[in-house]
C-alpha positions in Angstrom: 35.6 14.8 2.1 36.8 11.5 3.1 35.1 8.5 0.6 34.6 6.4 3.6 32.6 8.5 5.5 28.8 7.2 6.6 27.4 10.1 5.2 25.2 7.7 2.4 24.3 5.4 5.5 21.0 6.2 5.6 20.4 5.4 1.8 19.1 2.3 0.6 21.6 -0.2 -0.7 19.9 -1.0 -3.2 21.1 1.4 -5.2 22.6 0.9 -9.0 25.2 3.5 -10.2 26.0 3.2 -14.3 29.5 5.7 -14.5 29.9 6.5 -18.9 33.7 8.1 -19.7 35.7 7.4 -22.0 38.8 8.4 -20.0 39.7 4.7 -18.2 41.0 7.2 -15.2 37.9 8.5 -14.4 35.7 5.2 -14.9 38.4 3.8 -12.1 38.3 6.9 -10.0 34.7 6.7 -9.4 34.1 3.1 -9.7 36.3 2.8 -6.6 34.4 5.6 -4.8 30.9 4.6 -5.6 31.5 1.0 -4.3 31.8 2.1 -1.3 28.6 3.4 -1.3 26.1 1.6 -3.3 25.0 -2.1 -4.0 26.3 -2.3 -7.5 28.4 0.0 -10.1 29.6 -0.5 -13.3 31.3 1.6 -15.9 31.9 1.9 -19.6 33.5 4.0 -22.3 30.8 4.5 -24.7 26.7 5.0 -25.4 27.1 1.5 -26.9 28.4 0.1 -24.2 26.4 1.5 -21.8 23.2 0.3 -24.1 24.4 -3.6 -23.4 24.8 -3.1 -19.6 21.2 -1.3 -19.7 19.9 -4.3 -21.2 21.1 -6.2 -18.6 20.1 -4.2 -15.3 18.2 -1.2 -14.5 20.2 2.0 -13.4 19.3 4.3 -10.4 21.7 6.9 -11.6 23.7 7.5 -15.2 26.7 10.0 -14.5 27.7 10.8 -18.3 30.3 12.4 -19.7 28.9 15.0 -22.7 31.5 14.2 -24.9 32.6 10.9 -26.1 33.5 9.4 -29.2 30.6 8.2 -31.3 27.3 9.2 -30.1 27.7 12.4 -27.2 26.3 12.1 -23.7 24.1 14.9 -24.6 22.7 13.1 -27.5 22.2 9.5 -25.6 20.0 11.2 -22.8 17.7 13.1 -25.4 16.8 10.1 -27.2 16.6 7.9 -23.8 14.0 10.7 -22.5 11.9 9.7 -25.8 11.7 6.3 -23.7 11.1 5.8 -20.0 14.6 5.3 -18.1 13.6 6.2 -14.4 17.0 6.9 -14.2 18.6 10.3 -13.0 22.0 11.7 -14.7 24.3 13.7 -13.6 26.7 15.2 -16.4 29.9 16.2 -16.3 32.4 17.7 -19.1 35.8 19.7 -19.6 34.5 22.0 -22.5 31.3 23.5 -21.0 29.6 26.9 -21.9 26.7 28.1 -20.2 24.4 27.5 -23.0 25.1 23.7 -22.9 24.8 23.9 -19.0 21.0 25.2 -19.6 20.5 23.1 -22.0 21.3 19.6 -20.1 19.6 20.7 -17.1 16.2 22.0 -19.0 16.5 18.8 -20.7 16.2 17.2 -17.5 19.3 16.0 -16.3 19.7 16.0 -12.2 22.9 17.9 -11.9 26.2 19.3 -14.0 29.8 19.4 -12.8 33.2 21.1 -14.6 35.9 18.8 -14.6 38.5 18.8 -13.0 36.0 18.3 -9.7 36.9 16.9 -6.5 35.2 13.9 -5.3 33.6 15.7 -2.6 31.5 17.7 -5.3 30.3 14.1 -7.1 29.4 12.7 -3.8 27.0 15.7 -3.0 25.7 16.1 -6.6 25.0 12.1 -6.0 23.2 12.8 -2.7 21.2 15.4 -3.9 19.8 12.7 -6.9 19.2 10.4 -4.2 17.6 12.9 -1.9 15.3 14.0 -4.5 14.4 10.4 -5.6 13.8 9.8 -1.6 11.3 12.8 -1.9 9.6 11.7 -4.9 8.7 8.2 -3.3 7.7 9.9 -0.1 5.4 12.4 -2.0 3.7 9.8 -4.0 2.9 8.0 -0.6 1.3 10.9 1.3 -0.4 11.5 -1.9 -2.0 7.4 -1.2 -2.7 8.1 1.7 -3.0 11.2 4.8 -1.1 9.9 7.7 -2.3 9.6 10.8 -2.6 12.9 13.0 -1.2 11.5 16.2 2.0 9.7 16.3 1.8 5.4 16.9 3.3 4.4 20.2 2.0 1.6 21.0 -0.9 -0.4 21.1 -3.7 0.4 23.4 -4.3 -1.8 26.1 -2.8 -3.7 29.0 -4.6 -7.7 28.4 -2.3 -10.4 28.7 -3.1 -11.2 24.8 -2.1 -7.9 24.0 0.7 -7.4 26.2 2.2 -10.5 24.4 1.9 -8.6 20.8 3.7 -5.6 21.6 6.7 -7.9 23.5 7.0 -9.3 19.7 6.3 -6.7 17.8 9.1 -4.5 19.9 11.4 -8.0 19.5 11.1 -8.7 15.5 10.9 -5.2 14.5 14.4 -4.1 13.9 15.2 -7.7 11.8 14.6 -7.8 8.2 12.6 -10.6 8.4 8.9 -11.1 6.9 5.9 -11.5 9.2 2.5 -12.5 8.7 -0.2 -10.6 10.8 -3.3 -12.8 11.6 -6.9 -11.6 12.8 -9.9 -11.0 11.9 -11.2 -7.7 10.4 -10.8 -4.4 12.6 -8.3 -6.0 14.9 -6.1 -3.3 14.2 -4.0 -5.5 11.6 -2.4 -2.5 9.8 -1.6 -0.8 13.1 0.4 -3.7 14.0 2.1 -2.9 10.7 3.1 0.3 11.0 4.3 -0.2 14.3 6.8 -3.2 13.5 8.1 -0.2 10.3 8.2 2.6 12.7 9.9 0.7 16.0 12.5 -0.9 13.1 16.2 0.6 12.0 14.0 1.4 8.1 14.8 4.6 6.5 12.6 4.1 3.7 8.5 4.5 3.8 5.7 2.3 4.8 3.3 1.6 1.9 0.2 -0.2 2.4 -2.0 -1.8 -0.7 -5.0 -3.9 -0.2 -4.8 -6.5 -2.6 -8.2 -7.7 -2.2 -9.0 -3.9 -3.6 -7.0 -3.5 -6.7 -8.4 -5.4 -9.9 -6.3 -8.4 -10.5 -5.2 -7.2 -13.7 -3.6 -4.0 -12.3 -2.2 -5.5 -9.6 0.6 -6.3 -11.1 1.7 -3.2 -12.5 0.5 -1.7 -9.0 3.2 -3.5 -7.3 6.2 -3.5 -9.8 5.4 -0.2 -12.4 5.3 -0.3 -15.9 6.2 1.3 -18.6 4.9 4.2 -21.5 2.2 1.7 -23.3 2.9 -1.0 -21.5 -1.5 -1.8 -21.2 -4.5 0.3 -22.2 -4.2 3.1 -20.4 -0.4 3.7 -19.6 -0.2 6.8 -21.1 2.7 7.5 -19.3 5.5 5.6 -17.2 4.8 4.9 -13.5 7.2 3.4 -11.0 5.7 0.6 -8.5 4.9 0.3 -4.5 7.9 -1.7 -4.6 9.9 1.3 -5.4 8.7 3.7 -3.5 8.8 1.3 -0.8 12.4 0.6 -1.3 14.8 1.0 1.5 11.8 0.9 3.8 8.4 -1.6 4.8 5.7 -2.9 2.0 2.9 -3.9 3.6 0.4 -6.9 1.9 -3.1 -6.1 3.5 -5.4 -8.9 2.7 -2.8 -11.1 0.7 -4.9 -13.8 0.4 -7.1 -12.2 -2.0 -4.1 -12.2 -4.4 -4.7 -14.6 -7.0 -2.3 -17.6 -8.0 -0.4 -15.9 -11.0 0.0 -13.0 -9.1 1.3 -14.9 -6.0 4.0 -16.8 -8.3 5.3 -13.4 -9.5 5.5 -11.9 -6.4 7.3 -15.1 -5.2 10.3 -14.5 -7.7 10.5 -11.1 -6.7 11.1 -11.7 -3.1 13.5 -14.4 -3.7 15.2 -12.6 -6.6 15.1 -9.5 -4.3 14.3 -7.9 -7.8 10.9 -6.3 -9.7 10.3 -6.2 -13.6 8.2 -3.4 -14.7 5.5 -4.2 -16.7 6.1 -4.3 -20.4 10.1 -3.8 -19.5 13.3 -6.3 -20.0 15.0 -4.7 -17.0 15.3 -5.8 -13.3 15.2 -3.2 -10.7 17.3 -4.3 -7.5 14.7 -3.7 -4.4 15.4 -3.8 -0.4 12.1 -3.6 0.9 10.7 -5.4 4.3 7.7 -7.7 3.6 4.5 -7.6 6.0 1.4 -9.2 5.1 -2.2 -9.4 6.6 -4.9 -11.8 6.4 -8.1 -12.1 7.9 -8.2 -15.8 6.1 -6.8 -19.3 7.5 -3.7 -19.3 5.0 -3.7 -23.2 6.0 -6.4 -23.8 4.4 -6.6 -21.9 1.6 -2.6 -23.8 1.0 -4.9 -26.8 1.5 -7.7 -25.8 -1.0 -5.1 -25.1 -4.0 -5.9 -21.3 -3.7 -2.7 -19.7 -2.2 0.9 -21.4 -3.2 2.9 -23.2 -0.6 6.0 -21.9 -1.3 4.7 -17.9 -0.6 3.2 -19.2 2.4 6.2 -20.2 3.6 8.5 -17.3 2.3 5.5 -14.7 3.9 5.5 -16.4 7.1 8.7 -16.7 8.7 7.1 -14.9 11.9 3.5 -15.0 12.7 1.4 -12.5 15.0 -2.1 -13.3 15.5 -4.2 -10.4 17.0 -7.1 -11.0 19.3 -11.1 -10.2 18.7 -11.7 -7.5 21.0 -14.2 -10.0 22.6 -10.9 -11.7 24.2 -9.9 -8.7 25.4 -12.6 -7.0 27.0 -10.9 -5.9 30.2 -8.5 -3.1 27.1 -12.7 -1.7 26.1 -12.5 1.3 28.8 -8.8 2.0 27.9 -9.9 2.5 23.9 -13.1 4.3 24.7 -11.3 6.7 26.8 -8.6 7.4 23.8 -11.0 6.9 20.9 -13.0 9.6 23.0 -10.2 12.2 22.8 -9.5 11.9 19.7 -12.3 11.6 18.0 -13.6 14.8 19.8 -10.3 16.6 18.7 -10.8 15.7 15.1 -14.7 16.5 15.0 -14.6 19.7 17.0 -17.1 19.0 19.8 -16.7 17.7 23.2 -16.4 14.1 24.5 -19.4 12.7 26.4 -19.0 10.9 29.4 -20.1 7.0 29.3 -21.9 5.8 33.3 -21.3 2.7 34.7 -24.1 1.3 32.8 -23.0 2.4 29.3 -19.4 0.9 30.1 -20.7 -2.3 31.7 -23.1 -3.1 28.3 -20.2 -2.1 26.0 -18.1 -4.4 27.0 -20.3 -7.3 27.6 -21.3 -6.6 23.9 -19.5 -8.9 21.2 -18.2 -6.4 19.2 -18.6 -8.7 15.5 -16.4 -5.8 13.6 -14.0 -5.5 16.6 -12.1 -2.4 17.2 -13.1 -0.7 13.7 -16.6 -1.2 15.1 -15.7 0.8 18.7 -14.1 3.3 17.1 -17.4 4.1 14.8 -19.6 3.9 17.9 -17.3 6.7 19.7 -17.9 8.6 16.7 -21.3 8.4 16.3 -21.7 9.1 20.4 -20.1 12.1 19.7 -22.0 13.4 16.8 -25.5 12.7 19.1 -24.3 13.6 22.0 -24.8 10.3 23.3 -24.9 6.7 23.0 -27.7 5.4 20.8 -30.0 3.5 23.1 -31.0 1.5 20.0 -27.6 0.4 18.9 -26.9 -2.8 20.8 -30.5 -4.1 20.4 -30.3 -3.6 16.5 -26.9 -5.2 16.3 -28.2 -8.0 18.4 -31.2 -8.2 16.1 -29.1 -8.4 13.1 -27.1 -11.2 15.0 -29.9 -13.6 15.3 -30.8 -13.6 12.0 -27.2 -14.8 11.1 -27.5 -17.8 13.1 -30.2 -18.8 11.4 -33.4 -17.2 12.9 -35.3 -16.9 9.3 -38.8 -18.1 10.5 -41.6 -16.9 8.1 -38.6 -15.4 5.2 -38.8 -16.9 1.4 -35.3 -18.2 0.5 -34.6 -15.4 -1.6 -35.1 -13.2 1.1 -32.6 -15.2 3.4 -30.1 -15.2 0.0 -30.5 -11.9 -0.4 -29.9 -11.0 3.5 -26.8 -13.3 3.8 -24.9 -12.1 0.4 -25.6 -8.6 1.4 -24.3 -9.4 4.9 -20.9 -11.0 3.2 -20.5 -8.0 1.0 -20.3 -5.8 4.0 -17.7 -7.9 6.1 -15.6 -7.3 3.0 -16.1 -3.8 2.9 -17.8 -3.7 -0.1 -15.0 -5.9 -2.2 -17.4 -7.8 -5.1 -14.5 -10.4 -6.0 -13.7 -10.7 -2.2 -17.3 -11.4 -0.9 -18.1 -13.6 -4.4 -14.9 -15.9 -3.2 -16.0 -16.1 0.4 -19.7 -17.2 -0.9 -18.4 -19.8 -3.4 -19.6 -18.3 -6.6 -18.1 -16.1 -9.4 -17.8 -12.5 -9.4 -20.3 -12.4 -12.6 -23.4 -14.3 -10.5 -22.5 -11.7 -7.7 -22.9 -8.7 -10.2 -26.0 -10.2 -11.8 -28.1 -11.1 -8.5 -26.8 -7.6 -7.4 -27.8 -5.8 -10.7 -31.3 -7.8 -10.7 -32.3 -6.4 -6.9 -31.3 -3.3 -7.6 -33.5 -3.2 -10.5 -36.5 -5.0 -8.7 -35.8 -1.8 -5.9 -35.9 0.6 -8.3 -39.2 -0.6 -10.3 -40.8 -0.9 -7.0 -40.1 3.1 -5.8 -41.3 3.6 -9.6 -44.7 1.9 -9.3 -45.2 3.4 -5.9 -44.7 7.2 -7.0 -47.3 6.2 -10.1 -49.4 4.9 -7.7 -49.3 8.4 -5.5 -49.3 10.4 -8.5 -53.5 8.3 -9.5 -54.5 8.7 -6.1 -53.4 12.6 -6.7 -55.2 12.4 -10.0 -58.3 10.9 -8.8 -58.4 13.5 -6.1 -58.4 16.4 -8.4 -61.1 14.5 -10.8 -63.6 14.0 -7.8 -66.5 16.1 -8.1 -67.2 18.5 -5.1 -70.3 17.9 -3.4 
C-alpha cells in the first residue's frame, strides 16, 4: 500500500491520532505515516506520558502497544473504560495468545494486530475505526431525525426572487464559509440548508437543532457532549452535534433564541475550531460548516443587547434572505402541483384536481405561515377530498382580529387571543413566544396555567349542571 495514497480523502481532518510504544522505531514509523493522513499526531513511550498529552488534547484514536514498561497497554485501557475516553484503540503486540486477543477485543478495543505488520494492515485497521466512528455519528442522526423520502434538488419554483436564491445557494455551497438564512417562518429556511450541505464537497452529515427548542440549560451540552455525571441526569457519556456533525454541515435553526452565555461559548468554539465537553478539561478538534436561521431581525436584536456583535458577525459572512410566498405568488401552482404528488404518495389516496377558481383564490390568498401553511392545506384537501370552502374565510376572519378588530371583547379576552396567537407562530415554544411578547417565561406559564384552569372549572360546572337537570327530571312526579 503506498502511504500517500488518497484513500483517507474522504475522512475528516480533523482527526487526532495518540501512537503509545515504547520502541522509538515504531513511534517514528507511524508518526511519519499518520501525518500524512490526519490533522494532528503525537507519540509517546509510556501510559504516563500518554496521561500528560491526554490532558492536553482529546484523542480520536489510541494505537497502544500491550506491553510496556510500567503500567501495560492492557491495563491503561481497562481503567480508562472506568472513565469516558471517546476514543477508539487499536492494540498491537509481539507476544500475543489468543486469550489476550479475546480479551482486548471483549474489553472493547477497536482492532488487534501481530507485530511485525505492514503498514498497509495499520492503515486499514485505522480506516475501519474511522469507518465505524463515521457510522456511529450517522446512526445517531437518522435516529434525530427520518430523512426526507424524496431526494432535494432544488427549490421549487421559477420567480425572479427565487431564481436568485438557488444562483447563490449553487455559488456558496462548495466554500467552507458560514451563512446566515433569513425569512420568516415556513419559507423553507431549513430546505435552503440542506441544499447548500448536499450541493457542497461535505462528506460528513447535516444536523439540524432548533435552539429556540432545547432548554437553555441543555443546550450546551446538546451542542458539545458531556461527560459520565457531568449534570443531573448524565448517567452516561454522550458525544455533541458538533461531533456527529464533524467533517460535515451543523445547522443553527432559530439561533436567535440562543441566549447570551450560550452565544459567547459557541463563539470560542468557532474561532477555536474546538468544543469542550461538558464537565471535561479536554478540547475536541472539530471541522464542521456553520449555517444558521432566523426568522428575527439579528440587527436589532445586536442593537437591543440580546445577541453579541461579534457572533453576528462570525455567523454572517454570507446572507440569504428567502421570500414570503406572498412575493412569489406566480411559484403557488408549481408547489401545489408537487405538494399534490407527494402528499398523495405518502397518504395513500389520490390527488384532487384544483379549477381555475380554487387556483385563482389560493394564490390571491396571503398565505401568513407561507409555504408550511400550503403544504398543510394540500394535505388536508387530500384527506377531504377537497378544498375546504371554509378555509380562506376563517383564516381571513382570524386576520382581522389581528389588526385590531376587537369591538365588543374585554381586554382579557383580546390578551388572551393575542398571547395564544404568538404561542402558535412559535410553534408552541413558551420561552420563544414569552420573549417575542416582552414578558418572562414564568408570567407566560402562570396566565397559561390560570386559563386553563378557568376552562376546566367551566366544563366542570356545566356537567354538574346537566347532571341537576337529569336529577330533577327523574324527581318530577308523573302526572
Amino acid at each position: 500500500m503506498n502511504p500517500d495514497s488518497d484513500k483517507f480523502s474522504a475522512k475528516p481532518k480533523a482527526v487526532s491520532v495518540l501512537v503509545v510504544d515504547d520502541e522509538p522505531g515504531m513511534c517514528s514509523f507511524l508518526n511519519k505515516a499518520l501525518k500524512k493522513k490526519f490533522a494532528l499526531v503525537e507519540t509517546a513511550g509510556s501510559v504516563e506520558e500518554a496521561e500528560e498529552l491526554r490532558k492536553r488534547c482529546h484523542f480520536d484514536l489510541l494505537i497502544v502497544d500491550i506491553n510496556l514498561p510500567g503500567r501495560s497497554g492492557m491495563e491503561w485501557h481497562e481503567a480508562l473504560e472506568q472513565t469516558q475516553h471517546n476514543s477508539d484503540i487499536i492494540f498491537m503486540t509481539a507476544f500475543a495468545d489468543l486469550e489476550i486477543v479475546i480479551k482486548a477485543l471483549r474489553a472493547g478495543a477497536s482492532d488487534f494486530i501481530l507485530k511485525p505488520f505492514r503498514l498497509e494492515q495499520m492503515m486499514n485497521a485505522v480506516e475501519r475505526c474511522l469507518e465505524r466512528r463515521a457510522m456511529a455519528r450517522a446512526n445517531f442522526v437518522l435516529q434525530r431525525e427520518v430523512e426526507k423520502a424524496f431526494p432535494i434538488t432544488d427549490m421549487m419554483g421559477n420567480s425572479l426572487s427565487i431564481r436568485q436564491v438557488q444562483e447563490v445557494i449553487h455559488r456558496v455551497a462548495p466554500t467552507p464559509s458560514a451563512v446566515m438564512i433569513e425569512g420568516e417562518s415556513g419559507t423553507g429556511k431549513e430546505l435552503a440548508a440542506r441544499m447548500l450541505h448536499q450541493f457542497s464537497n461535505r462528506s460528513g452529515a447535516f444536523v439540524p437543532i432548533n435552539c429556540g427548542a432545547i432548554s437553555p440549560d441543555l443546550l450546551e451540552a446538546e451542542l458539545f457532549g458531556h461527560t459520565k455525571g457531568s449534570f443531573t441526569g448524565a448517567v452516561k457519556a454522550r458525544d455533541g452535534l458538533f461531533s456527529f456533525a464533524n467533517g460535515g454541515t451543523l445547522f443553527l435553526d432559530e439561533v436567535g433564541e440562543m441566549p447570551v452565555l450560550m452565544q459567547a461559548k459557541l463563539l470560542r468554539a468557532l474561532e477555536q475550531k474546538a468544543v469542550r465537553p461538558v464537565g471535561s478539561e479536554q478540547e475536541i478538534s472539530i471541522d464542521v460548516r456553520i449555517i444558521a436561521a432566523t426568522n428575527r431581525h439579528l440587527k436589532e436584536e445586536v442593537a437591543a443587547g440580546r445577541f453579541r456583535e461579534d457572533l453576528y458577525y462570525r455567523l454572517n459572512v454570507l446572507s440569504i434572505t428567502l421570500p414570503p410566498l406572498r412575493d412569489r405568488r406566480e411559484d403557488i401552482p408549481e408547489l401545489i402541483h408537487h405538494f399534490s404528488n407527494t402528499l398523495s404518495r405518502e397518504l395513500g389516496l389520490a390527488a384532487i384536481p384544483f379549477s381555475h377558481d380554487d387556483l385563482n383564490e389560493m394564490q390571491h390568498y396571503h398565505w401568513p405561515g407561507n409555504i408550511r401553511e400550503l403544504k398543510n392545506l394540500i394535505e388536508r384537501c387530500i384527506l377531504l377530498g377537497k378544498l375546504p370552502a371554509e378555509y380562506f374565510r376563517e383564516q381571513n376572519a382570524d386576520d382581522s382580529k389581528s389588526v385590531g378588530n376587537f369591538a365588543g371583547w374585554s381586554m382579557e379576552a383580546v390578551e388572551k387571543h393575542h398571547i395564544l396567537q404568538t404561542l402558535a407562530q412559535h410553534d408552541g415554544n413558551k420561552s420563544s413566544a414569552a420573549r417575542n411578547l416582552g414578558v418572562s417565561r414564568k408570567t407566560l406559564d402562570r396566565k397559561l396555567t390560570s386559563w386553563a384552569a378557568a376552562e376546566h372549572s367551566l366544563a366542570h360546572a356545566e356537567v354538574e349542571t346537566e347532571v341537576e337537570v337529569e336529577i330533577e327530571a327523574e324527581a318530577e312526579p308523573v302526572t
